[in-house]
N, CA, C and O atoms as a Tripos MOL2 file, in Angstrom:
@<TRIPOS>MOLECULE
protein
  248   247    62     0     0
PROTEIN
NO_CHARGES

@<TRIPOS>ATOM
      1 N          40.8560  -91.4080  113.0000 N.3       1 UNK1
      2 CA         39.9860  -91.2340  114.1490 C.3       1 UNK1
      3 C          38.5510  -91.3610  113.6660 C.2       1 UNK1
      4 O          38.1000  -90.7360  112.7050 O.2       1 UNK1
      5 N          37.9950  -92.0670  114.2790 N.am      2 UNK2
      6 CA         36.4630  -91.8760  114.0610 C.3       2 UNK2
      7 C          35.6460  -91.4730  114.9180 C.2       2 UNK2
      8 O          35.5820  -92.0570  115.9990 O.2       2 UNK2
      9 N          34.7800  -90.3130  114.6180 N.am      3 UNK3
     10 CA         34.2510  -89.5500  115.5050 C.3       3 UNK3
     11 C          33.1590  -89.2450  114.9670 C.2       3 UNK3
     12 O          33.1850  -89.1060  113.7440 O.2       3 UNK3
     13 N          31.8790  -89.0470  115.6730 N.am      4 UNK4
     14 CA         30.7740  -88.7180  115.4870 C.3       4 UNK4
     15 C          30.1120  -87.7780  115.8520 C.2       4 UNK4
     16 O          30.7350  -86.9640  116.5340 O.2       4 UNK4
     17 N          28.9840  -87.5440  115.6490 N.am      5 UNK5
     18 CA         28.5170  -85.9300  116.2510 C.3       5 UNK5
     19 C          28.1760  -86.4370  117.8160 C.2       5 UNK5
     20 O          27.7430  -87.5430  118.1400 O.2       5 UNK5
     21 N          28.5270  -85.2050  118.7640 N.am      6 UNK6
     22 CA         27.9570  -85.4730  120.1440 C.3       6 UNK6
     23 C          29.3300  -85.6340  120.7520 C.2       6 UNK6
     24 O          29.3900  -85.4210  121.9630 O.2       6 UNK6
     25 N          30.5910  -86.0160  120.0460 N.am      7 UNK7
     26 CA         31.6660  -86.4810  120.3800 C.3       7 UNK7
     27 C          32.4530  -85.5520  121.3420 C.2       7 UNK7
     28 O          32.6490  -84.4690  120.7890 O.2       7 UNK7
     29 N          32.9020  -85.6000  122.4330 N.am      8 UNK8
     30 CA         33.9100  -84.4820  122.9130 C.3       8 UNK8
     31 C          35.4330  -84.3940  122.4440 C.2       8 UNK8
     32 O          36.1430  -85.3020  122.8770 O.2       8 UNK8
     33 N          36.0020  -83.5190  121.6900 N.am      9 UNK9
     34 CA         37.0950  -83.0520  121.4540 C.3       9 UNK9
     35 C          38.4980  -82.9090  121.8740 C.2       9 UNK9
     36 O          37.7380  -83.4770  122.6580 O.2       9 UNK9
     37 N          39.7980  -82.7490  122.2040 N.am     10 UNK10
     38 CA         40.1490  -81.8370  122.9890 C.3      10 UNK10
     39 C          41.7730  -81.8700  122.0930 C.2      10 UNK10
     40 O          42.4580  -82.8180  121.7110 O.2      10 UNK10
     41 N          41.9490  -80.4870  122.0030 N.am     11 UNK11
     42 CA         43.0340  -79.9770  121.5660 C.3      11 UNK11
     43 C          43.9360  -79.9590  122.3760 C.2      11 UNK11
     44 O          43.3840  -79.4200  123.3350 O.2      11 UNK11
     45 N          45.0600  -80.1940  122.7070 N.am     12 UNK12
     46 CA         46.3080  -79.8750  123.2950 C.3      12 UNK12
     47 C          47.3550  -79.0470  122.8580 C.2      12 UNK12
     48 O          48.0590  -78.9920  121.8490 O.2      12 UNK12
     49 N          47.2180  -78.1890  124.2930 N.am     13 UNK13
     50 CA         48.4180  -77.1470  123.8260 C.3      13 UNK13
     51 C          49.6050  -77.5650  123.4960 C.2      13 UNK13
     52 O          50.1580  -78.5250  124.0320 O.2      13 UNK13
     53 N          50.2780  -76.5990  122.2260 N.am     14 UNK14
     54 CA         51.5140  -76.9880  122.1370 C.3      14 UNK14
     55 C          52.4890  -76.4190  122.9880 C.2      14 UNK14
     56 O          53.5740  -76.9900  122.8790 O.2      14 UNK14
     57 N          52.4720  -75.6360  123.6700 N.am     15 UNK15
     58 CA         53.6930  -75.1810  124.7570 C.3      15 UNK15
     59 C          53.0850  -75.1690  125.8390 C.2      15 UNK15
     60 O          51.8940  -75.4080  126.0430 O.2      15 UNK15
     61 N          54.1360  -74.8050  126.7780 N.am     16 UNK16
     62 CA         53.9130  -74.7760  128.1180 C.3      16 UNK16
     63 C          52.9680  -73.8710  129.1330 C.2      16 UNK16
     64 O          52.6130  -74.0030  130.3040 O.2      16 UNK16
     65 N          52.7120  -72.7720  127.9780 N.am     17 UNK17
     66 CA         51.2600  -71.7280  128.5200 C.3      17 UNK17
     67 C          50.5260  -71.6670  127.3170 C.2      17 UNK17
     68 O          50.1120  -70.5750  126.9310 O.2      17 UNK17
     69 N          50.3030  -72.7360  126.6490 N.am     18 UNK18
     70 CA         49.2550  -73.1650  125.6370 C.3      18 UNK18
     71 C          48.2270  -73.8090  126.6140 C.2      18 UNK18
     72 O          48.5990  -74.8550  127.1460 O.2      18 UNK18
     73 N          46.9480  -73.3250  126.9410 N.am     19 UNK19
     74 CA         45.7480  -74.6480  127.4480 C.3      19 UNK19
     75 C          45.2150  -75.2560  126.8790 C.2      19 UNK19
     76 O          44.7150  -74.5880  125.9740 O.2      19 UNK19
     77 N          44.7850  -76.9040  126.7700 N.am     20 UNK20
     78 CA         44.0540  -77.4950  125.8540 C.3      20 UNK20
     79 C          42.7830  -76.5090  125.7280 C.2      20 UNK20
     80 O          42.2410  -75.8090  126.5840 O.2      20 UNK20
     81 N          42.5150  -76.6860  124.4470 N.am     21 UNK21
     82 CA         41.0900  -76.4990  124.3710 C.3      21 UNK21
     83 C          40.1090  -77.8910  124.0230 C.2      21 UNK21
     84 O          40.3720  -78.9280  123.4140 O.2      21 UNK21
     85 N          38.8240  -77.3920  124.7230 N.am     22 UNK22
     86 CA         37.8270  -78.7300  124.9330 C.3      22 UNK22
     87 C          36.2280  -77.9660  124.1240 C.2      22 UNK22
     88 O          35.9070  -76.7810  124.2190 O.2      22 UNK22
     89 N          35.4500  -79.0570  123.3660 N.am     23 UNK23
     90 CA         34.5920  -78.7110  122.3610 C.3      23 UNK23
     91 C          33.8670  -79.8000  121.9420 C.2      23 UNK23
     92 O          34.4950  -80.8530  121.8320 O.2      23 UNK23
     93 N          32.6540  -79.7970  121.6710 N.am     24 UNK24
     94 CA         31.6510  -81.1600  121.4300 C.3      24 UNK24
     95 C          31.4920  -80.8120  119.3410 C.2      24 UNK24
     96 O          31.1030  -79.7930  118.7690 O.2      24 UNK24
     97 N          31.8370  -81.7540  118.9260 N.am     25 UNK25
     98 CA         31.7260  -82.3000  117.3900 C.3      25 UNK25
     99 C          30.3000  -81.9650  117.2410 C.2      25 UNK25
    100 O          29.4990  -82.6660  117.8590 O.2      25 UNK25
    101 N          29.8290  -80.9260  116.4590 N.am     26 UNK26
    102 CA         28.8270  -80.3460  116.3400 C.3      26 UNK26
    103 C          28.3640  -81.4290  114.6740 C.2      26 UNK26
    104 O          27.2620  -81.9410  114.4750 O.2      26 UNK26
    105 N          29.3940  -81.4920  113.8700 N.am     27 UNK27
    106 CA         29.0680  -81.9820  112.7690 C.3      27 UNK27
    107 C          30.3350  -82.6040  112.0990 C.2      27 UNK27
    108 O          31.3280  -81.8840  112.2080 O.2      27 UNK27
    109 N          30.5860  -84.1530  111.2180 N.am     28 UNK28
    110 CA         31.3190  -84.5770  110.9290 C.3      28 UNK28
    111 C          31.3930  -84.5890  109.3160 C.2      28 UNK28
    112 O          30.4110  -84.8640  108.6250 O.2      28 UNK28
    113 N          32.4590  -84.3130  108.8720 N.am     29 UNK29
    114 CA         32.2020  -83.3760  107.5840 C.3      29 UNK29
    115 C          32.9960  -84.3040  106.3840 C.2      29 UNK29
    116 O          32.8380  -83.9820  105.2060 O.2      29 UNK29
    117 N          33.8910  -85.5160  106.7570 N.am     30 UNK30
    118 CA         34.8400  -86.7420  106.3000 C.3      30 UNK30
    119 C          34.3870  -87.5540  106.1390 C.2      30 UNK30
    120 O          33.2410  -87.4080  106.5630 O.2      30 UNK30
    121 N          34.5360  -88.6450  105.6790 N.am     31 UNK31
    122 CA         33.8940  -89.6280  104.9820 C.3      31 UNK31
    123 C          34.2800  -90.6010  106.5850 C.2      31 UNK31
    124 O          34.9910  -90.1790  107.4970 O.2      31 UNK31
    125 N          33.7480  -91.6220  106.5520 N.am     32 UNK32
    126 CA         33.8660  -92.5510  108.2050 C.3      32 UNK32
    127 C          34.1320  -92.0040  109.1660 C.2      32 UNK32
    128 O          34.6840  -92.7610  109.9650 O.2      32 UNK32
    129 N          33.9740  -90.7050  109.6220 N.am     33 UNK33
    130 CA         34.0310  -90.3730  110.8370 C.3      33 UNK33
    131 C          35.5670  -89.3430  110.8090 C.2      33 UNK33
    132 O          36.0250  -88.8530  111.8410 O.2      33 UNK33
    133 N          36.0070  -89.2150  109.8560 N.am     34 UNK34
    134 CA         37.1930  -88.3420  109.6250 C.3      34 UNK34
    135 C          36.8500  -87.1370  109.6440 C.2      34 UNK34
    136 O          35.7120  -86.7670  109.9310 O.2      34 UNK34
    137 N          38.0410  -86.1880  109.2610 N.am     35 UNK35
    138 CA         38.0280  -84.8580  109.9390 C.3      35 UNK35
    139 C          37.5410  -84.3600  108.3130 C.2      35 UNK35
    140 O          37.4990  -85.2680  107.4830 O.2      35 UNK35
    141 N          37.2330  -83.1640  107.9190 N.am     36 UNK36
    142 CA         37.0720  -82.4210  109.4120 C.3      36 UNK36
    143 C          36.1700  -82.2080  109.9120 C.2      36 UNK36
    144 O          35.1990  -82.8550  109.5200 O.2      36 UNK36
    145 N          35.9900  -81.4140  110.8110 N.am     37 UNK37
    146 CA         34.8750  -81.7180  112.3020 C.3      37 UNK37
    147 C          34.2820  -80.2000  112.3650 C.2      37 UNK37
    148 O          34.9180  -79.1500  112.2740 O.2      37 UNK37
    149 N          33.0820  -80.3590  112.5220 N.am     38 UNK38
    150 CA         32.6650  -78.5560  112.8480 C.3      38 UNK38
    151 C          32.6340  -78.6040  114.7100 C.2      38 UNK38
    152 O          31.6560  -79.0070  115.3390 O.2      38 UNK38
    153 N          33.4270  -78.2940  115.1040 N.am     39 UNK39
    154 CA         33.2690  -77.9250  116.4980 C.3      39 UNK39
    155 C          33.0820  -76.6130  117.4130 C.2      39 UNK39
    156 O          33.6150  -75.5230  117.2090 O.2      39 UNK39
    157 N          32.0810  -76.9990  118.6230 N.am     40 UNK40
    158 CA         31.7780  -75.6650  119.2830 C.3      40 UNK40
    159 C          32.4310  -75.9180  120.2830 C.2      40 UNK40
    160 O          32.1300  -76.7900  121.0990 O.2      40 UNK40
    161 N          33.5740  -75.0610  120.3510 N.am     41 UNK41
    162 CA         34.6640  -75.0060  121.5280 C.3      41 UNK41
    163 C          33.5640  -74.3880  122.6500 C.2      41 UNK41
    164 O          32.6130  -73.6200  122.5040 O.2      41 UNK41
    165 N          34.1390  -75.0930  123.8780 N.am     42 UNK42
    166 CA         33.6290  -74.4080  125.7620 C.3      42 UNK42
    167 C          33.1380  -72.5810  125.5030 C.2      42 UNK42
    168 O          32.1970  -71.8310  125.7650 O.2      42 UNK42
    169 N          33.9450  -72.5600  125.0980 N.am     43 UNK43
    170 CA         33.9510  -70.4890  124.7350 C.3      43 UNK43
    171 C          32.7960  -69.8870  123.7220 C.2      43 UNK43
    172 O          32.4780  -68.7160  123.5120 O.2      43 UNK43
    173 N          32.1780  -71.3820  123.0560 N.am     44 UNK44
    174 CA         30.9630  -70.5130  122.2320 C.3      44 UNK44
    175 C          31.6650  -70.2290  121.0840 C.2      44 UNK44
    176 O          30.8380  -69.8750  120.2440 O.2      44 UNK44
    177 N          32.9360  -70.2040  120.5630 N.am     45 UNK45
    178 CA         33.4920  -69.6950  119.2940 C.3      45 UNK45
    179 C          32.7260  -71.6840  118.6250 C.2      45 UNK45
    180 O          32.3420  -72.6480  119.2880 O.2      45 UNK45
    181 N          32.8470  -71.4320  116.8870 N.am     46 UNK46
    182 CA         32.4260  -72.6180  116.3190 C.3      46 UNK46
    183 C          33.5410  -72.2480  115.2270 C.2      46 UNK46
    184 O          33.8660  -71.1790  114.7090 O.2      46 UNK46
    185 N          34.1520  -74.0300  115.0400 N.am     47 UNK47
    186 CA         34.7300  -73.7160  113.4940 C.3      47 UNK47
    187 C          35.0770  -74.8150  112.8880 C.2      47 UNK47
    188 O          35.1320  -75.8240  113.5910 O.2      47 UNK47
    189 N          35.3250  -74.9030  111.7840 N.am     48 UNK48
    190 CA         35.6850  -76.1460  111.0360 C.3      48 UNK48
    191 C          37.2760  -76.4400  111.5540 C.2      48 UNK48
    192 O          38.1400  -75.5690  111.6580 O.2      48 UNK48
    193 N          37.4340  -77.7750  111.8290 N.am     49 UNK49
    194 CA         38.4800  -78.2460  112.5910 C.3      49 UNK49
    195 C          39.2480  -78.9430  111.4380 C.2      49 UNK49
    196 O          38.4880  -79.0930  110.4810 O.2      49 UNK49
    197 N          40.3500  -79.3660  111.2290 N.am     50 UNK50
    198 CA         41.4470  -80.1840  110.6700 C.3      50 UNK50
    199 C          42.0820  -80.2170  111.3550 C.2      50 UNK50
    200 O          42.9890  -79.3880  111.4330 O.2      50 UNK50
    201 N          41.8700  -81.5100  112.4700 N.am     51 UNK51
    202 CA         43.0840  -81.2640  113.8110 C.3      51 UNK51
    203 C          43.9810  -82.6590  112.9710 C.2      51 UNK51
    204 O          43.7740  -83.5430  112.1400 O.2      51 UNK51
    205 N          45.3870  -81.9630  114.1070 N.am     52 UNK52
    206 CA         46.4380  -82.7120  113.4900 C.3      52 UNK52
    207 C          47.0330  -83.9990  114.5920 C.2      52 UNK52
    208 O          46.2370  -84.9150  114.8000 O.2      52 UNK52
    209 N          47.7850  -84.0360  114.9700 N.am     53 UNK53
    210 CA         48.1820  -85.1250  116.1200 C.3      53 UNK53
    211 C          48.4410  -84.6530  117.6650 C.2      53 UNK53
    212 O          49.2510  -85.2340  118.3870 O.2      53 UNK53
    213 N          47.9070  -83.8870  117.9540 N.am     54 UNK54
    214 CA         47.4390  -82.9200  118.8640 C.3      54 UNK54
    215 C          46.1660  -82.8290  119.7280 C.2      54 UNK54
    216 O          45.7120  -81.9200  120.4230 O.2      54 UNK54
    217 N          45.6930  -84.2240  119.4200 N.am     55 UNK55
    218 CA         43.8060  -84.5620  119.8810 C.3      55 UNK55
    219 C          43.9070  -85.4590  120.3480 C.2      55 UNK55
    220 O          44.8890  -86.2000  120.2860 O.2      55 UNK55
    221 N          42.5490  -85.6930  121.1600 N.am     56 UNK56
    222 CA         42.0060  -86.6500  121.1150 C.3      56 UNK56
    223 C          40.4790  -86.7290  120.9410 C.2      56 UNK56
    224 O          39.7380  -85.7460  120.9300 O.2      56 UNK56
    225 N          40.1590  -87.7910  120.8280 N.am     57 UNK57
    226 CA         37.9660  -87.6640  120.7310 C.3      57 UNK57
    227 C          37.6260  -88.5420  122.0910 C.2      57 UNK57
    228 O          38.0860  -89.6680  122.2810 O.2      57 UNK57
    229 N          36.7050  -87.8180  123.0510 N.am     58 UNK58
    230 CA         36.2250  -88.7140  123.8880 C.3      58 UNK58
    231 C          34.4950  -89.0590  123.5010 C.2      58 UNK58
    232 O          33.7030  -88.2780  122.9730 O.2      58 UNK58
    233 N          34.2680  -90.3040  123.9000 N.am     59 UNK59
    234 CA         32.5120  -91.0340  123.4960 C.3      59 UNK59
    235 C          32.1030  -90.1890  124.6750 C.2      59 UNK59
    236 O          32.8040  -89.7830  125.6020 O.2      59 UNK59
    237 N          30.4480  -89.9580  124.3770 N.am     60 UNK60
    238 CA         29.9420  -89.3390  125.7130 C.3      60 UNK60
    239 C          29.9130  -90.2880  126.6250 C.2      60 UNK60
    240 O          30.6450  -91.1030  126.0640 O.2      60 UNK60
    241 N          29.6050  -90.7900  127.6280 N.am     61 UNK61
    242 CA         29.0180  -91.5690  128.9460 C.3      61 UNK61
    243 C          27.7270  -91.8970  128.8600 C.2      61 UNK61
    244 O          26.9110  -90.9750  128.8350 O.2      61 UNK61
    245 N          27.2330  -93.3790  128.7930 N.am     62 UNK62
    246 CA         25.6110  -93.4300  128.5030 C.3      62 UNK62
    247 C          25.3720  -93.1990  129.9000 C.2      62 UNK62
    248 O          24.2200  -93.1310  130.3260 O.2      62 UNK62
@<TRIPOS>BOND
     1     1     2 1
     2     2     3 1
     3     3     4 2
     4     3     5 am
     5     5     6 1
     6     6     7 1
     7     7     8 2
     8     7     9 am
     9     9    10 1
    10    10    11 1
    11    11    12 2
    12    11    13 am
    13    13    14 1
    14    14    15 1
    15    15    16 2
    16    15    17 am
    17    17    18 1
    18    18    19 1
    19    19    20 2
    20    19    21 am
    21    21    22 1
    22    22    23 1
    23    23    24 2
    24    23    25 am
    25    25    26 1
    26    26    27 1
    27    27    28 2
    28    27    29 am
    29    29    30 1
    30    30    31 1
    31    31    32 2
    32    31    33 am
    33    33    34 1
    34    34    35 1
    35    35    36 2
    36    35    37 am
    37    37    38 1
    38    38    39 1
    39    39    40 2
    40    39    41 am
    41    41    42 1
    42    42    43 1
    43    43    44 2
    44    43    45 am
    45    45    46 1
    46    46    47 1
    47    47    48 2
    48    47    49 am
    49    49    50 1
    50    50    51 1
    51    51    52 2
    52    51    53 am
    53    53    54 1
    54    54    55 1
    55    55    56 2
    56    55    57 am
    57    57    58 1
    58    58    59 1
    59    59    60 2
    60    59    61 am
    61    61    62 1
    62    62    63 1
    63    63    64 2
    64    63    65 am
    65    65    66 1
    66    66    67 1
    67    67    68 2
    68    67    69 am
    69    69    70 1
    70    70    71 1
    71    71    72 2
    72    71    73 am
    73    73    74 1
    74    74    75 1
    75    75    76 2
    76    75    77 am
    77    77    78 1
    78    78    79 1
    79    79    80 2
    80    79    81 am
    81    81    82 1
    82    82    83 1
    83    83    84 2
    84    83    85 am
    85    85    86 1
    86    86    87 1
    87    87    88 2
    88    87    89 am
    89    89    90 1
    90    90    91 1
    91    91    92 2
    92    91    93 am
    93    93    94 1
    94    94    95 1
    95    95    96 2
    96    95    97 am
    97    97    98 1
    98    98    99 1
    99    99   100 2
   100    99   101 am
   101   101   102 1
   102   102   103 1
   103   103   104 2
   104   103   105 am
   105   105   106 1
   106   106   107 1
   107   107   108 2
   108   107   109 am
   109   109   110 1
   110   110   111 1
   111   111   112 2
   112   111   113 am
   113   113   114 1
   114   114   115 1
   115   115   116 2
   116   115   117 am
   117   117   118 1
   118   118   119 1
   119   119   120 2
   120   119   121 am
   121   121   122 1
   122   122   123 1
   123   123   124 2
   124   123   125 am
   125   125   126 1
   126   126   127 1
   127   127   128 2
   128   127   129 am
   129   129   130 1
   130   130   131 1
   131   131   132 2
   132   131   133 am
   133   133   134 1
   134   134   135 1
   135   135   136 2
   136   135   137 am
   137   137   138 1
   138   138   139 1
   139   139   140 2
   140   139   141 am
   141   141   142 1
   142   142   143 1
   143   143   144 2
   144   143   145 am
   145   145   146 1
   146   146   147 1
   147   147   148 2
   148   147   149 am
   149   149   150 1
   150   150   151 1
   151   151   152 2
   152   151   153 am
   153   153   154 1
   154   154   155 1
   155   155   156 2
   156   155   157 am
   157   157   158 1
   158   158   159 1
   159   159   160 2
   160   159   161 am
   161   161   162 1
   162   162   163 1
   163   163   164 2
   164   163   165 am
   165   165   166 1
   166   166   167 1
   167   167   168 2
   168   167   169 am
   169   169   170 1
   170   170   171 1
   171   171   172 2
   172   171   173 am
   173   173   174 1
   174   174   175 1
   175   175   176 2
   176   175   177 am
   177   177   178 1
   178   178   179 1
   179   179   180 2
   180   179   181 am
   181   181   182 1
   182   182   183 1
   183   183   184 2
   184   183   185 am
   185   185   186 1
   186   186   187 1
   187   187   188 2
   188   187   189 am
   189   189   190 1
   190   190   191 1
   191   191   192 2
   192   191   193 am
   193   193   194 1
   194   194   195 1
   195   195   196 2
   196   195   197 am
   197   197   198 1
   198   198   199 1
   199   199   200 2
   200   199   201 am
   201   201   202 1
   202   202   203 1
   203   203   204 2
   204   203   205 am
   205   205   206 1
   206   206   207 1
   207   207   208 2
   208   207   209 am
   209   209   210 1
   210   210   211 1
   211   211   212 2
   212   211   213 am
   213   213   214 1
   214   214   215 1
   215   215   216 2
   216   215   217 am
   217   217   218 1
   218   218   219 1
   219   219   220 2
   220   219   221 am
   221   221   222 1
   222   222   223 1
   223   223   224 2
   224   223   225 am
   225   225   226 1
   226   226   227 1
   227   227   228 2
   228   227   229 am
   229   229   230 1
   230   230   231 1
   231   231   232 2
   232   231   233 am
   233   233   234 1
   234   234   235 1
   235   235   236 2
   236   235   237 am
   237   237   238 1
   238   238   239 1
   239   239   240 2
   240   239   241 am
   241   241   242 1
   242   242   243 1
   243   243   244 2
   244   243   245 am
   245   245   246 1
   246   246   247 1
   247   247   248 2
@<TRIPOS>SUBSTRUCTURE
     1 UNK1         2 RESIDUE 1 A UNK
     2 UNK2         6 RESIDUE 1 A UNK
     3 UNK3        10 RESIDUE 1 A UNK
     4 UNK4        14 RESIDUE 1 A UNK
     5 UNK5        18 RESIDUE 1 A UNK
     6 UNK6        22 RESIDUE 1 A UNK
     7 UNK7        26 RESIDUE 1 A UNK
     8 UNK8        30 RESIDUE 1 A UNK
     9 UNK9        34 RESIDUE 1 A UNK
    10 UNK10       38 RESIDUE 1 A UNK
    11 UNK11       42 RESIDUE 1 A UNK
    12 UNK12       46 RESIDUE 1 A UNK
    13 UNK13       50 RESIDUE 1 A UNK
    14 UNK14       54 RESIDUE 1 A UNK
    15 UNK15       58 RESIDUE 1 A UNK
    16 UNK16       62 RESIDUE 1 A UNK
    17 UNK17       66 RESIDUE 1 A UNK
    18 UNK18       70 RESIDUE 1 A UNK
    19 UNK19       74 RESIDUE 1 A UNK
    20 UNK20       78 RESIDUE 1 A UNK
    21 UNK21       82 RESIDUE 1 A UNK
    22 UNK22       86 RESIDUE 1 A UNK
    23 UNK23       90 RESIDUE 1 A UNK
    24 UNK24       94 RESIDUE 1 A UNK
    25 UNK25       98 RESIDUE 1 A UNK
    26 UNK26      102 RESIDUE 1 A UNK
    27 UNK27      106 RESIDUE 1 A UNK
    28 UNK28      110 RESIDUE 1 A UNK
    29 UNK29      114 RESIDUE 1 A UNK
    30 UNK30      118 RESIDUE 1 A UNK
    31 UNK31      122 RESIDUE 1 A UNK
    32 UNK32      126 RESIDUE 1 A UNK
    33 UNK33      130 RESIDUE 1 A UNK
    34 UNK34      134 RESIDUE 1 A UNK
    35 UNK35      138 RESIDUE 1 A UNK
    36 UNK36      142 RESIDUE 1 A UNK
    37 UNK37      146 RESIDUE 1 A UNK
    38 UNK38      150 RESIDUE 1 A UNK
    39 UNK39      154 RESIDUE 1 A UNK
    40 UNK40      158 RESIDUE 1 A UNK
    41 UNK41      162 RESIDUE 1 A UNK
    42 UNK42      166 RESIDUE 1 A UNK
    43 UNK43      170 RESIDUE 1 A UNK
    44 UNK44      174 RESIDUE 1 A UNK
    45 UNK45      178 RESIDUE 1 A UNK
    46 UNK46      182 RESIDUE 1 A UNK
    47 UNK47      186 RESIDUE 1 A UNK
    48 UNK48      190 RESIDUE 1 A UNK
    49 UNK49      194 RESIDUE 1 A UNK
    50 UNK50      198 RESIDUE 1 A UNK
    51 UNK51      202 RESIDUE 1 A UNK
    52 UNK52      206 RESIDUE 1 A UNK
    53 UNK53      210 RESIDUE 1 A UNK
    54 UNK54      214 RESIDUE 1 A UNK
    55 UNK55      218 RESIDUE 1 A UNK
    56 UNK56      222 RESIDUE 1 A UNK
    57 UNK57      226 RESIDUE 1 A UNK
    58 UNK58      230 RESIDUE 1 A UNK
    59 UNK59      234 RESIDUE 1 A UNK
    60 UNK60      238 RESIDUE 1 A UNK
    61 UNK61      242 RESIDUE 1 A UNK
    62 UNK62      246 RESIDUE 1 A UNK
């Protein structure tokens, strides 16, 4: 994945009362745009990410 700062996030739950969580790529910490990712989840929590196949990255909208 290549992702950049500014990038929107989003985790997907793994079960059925799991909610995705959604978060903007605060800082990209991998060499070409790889993980891992410092992200500030919707909730204000921040953390270093190693997401697994469970994502996706959306570009902002110019």
């Amino acid at each position: 994945m290549n992702a950049v700062q500014g990038d929107r996030i989003i985790i997907h739950g793994r079960t059925v009362d799991s909610k995705d969580r959604h978060g903007e790529i605060v800082e990209v910490k991998g060499t070409n745009g790889d993980p891992p990712y410092v992200v500030r989840f919707d909730d204000g929590h921040e953390s270093v990410v190693f997401p697994g196949g469970d994502f996706s990255i959306e570009k902002p909208t110019s």
